[in-house]
C-alpha positions in Angstrom: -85.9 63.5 62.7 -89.5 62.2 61.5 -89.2 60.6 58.2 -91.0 61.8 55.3 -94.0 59.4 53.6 -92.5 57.0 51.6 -94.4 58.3 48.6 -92.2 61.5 48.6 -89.3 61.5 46.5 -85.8 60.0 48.7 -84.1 63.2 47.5 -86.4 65.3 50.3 -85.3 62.9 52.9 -83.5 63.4 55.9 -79.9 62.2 55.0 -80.5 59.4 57.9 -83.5 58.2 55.9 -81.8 57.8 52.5 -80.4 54.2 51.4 -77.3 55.8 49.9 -76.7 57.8 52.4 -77.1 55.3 55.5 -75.0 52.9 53.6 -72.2 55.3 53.1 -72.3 56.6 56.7 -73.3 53.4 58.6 -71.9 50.4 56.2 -73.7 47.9 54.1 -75.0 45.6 56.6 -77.1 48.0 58.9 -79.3 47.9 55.7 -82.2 46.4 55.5 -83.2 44.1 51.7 -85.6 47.0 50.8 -82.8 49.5 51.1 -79.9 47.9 49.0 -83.1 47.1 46.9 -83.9 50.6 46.2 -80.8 51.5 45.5 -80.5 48.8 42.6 -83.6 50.7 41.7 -82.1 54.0 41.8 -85.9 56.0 41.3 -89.4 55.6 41.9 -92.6 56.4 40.1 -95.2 58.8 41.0 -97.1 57.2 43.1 -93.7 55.3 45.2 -90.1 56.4 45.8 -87.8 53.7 45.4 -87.6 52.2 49.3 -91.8 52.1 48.9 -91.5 50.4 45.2 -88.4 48.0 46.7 -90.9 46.8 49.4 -93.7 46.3 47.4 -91.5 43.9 45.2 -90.0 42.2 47.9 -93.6 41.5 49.2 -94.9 39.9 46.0 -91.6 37.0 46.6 -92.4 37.0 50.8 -89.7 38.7 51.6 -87.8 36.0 50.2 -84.7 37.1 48.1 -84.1 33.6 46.8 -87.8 34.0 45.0 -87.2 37.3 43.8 -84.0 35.8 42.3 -86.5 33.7 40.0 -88.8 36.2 38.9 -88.5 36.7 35.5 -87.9 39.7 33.6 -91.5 40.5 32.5 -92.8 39.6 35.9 -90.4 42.9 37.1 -92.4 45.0 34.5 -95.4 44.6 36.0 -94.7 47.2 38.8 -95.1 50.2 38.0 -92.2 52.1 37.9 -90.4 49.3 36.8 -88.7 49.8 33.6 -87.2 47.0 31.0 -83.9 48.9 32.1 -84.7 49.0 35.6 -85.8 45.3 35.8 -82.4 44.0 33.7 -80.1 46.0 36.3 -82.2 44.2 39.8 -81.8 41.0 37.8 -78.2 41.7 37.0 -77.5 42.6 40.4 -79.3 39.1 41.9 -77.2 37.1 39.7 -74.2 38.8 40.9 -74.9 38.0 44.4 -75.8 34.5 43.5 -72.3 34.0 41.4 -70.5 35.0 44.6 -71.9 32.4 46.9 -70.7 30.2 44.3 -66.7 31.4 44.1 -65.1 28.7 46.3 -63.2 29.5 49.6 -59.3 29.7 49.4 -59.3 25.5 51.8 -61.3 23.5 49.4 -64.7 22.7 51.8 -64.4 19.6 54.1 -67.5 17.3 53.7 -68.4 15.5 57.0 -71.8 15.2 56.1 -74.7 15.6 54.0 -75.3 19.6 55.6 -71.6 20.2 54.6 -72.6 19.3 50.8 -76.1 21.4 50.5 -73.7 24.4 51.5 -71.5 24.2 48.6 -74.2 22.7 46.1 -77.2 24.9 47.1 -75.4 28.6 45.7 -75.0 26.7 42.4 -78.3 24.3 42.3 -80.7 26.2 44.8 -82.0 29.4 42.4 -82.3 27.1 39.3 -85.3 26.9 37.2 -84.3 23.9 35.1 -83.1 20.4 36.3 -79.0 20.5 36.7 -76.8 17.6 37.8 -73.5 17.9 39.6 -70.9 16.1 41.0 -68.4 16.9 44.0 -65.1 14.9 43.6 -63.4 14.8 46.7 -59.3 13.3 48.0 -58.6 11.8 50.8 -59.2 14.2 53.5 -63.1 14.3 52.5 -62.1 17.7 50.9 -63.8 19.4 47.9 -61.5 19.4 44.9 -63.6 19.7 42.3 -67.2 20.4 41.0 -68.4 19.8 37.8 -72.0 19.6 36.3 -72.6 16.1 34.6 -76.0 17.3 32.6 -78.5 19.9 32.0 -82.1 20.3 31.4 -83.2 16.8 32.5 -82.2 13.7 34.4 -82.1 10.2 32.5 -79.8 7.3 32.5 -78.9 8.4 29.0 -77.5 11.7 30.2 -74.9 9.8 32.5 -71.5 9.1 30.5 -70.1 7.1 33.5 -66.8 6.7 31.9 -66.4 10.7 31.6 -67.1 10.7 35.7 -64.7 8.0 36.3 -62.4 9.5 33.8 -62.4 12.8 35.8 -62.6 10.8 39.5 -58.8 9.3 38.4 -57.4 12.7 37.0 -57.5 14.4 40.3 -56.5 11.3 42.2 -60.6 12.0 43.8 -61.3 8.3 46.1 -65.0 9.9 46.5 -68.0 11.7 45.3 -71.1 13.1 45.7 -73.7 13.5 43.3 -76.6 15.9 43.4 -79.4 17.6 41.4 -82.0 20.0 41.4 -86.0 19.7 41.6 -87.0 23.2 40.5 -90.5 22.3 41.4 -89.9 22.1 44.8 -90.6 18.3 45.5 -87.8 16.0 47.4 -89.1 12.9 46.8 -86.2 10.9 44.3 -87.9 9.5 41.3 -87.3 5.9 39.7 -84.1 7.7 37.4 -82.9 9.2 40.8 -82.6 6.1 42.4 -81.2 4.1 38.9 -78.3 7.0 38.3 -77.4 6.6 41.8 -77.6 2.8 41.8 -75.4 3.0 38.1 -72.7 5.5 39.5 -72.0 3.4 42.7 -71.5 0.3 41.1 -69.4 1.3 38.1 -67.4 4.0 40.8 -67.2 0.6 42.6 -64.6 -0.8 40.5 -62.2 1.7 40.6 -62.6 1.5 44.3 -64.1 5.4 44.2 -67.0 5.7 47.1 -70.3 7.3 45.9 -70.6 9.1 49.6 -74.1 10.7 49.0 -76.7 11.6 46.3 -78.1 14.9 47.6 -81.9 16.8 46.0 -82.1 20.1 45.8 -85.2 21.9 45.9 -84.4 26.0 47.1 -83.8 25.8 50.7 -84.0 22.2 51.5 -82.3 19.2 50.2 -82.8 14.9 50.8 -80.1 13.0 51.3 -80.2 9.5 50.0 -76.8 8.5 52.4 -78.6 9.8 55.5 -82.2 8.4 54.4 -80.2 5.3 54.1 -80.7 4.9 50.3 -77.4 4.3 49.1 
């Protein structure tokens, strides 16, 4: 059946050609971002149903649902047809999907490399609009068994109580970590206090014979790797 435009109000829709619908009949995943989108939505405006209002929001990010994730509340507003109410809910909904990246696996993750680490740091670090600092704590087996973020909001020697990460590192028995932070602005080049945390963990760690394994940036989709950039 020929779709109606997208202009014209879901409801008049062939039952095929309506988000709800489709996802009810054919599952969640035959959907496409601007569908599950506009149903977050829920209605359009005048001028755009909720599938044409969806894409037009999803175009202003590139298509890109990890950008959409940052845009602000106000930034929402400025589409017509999108509401304080409306805008909330989408941003409620991203932050759902971006919590459940983060809820780790029933096996702890098995680090074998700097890739293995961005996957379970990037749900947590990757979105973020201000600097965070983490640190992976991991036994024998190279196996995650704890996370926990050191800082927030900025990244200076004076942020790093070493004796609170040791402290932690010989509670769980942990004979490695990792640390990581993010660069919100996008850049992956470590600065001067990158490359003095790192150099301060790894000797103090040192000691207590606990292996700094790598000191991973995150900036969205992309990471460096001070282990395989032979930094560390």
């Amino acid at each position: 059946m020929k779709k109606m435009p997208e202009s014209f109000s879901i409801k008049s829709w062939a039952d095929d050609d309506k988000p709800r619908e489709k996802l009810r009949q054919k599952g969640r995943a035959v959907l496409t971002d601007a569908e599950l989108l506009a149903i977050v939505i829920g209605s359009g405006s005048r001028e755009d149903s909720a599938l044409s209002l969806a894409k037009k929001i999803l175009r202003s990010s590139n298509g890109n649902l990890n950008q959409l994730g940052k845009m602000s509340i106000a930034q929402m507003m400025k589409f017509k047809g999108i509401g304080e109410a409306k805008a909330v809910t989408i941003a409620a909904a991203l932050e759902i999907g971006r919590r459940r990246r983060k809820i780790p696996l029933n096996t702890p993750a098995k680090i074998a490399g700097s890739a293995d680490a961005f996957a379970v740091l990037e749900p947590i670090l990757g979105e973020l609009e201000h600097e965070e600092f983490w640190i992976l704590y991991l036994n024998n087996a190279n196996r995650v068994v704890h996370s926990a973020q050191l800082s927030k909001g900025g990244i200076t020697g004076t942020l790093v109580d070493v004796r609170l990460v040791l402290k932690k590192a010989l509670e769980l028995g942990a004979v490695a970590i990792i640390l990581a932070h993010n660069h919100p602005s996008g850049t992956l080049v470590p600065s001067n206090a990158d490359r003095a945390i790192t150099k301060k963990l790894k000797e103090a760690a040192k000691v207590l014979d606990i292996r700094v394994l790598d000191h991973l940036i995150i900036a969205d989709k992309t990471f460096f790797s001070f282990a395989d950039q032979q930094e560390l």
